[in-house]
N, C-alpha and C positions, 0 to 999 in steps of 0.2 A: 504494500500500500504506500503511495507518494504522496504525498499534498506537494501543491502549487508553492510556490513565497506567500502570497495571500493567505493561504489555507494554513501555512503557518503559523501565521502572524496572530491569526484572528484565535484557532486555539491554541496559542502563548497566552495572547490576552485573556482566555475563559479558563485557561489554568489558574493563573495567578490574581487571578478574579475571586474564584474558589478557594485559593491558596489565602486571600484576605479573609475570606468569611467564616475561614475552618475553625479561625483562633487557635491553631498551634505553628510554632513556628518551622522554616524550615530543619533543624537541627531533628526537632522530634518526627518530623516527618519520613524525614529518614533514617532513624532509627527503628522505624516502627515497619518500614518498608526494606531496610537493610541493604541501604543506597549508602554509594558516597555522593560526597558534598558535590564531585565534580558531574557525577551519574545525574542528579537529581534535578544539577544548573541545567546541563545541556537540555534533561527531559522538559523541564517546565520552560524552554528556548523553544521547544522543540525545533533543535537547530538538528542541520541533516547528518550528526555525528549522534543524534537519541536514538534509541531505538524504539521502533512501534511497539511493541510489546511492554515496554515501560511507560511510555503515553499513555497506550490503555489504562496500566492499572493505578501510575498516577494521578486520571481522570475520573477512575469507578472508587478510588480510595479517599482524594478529595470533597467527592458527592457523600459518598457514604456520612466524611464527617461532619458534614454541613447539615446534613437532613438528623446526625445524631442529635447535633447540637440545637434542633429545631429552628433552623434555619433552609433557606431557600436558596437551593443550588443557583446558578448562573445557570442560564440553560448551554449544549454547546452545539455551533451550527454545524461544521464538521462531523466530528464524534458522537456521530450520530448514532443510534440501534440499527438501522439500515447497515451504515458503515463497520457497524460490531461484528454483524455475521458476514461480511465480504472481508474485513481481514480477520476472520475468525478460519476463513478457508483457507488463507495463506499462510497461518502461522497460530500455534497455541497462544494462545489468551491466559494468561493467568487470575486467579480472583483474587479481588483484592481483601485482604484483614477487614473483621469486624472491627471496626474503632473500638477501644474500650474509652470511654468518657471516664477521667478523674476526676475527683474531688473539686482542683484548685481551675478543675479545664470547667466544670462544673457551674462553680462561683462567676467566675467572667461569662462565660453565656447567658447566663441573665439570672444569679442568684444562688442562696445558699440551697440544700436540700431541704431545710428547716422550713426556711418561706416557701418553697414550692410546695412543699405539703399544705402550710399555710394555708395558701392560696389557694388548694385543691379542694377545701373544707367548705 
């Protein structure tokens, strides 16, 4: 699977779009994905030294955290479900990690555990 410079560009931008909204930083992102720092730059570039296979799952691993965190993904134009199953023919797809949500990840998404029960009352 190729993308255009355009098609790049645009999911660079709806990576790091998501990569804003996840609330974790890159550091943990790749810890949790078992990226290096340079792995993780080029994928979220998706410059033509990433690999599609790491796009994927740092696009299904970003989603995941955002929707954990009750948040709303960026939708993406590219990386599309279409597009899942035509490079799903060319190349295994990995899935990505359940996010575990922490405590302190917890607090900054919008409150303690305490008040969200709170507020569930």
């Amino acid at each position: 699977m190729s993308l255009s410079p355009e098609e790049q560009r645009r999911t660079s931008a709806e990576l790091h779009a998501n990569l804003d909204r996840c609330g974790l930083g890159p550091g943990e992102i790749r810890a949790d994905l078992g990226m290096s720092a340079h792995q993780l730059n080029e994928t979220l570039a998706v410059s033509d030294d990433s690999r599609p296979t790491d796009v994927w799952l740092v696009r299904d691993y970003l989603e995941k955290l955002v929707v954990a965190r009750g948040g709303t993904p960026v939708p993406y134009t590219v990386l599309t479900e279409r597009m899942r199953r035509i490079a799903a023919s060319w190349y295994p797809l990995r899935t990505a990690p359940t996010p575990v949500i922490r405590s302190h990840e917890a607090d900054a998404a919008g409150g303690t555990r305490a008040a969200a029960l709170a507020h569930s009352r």
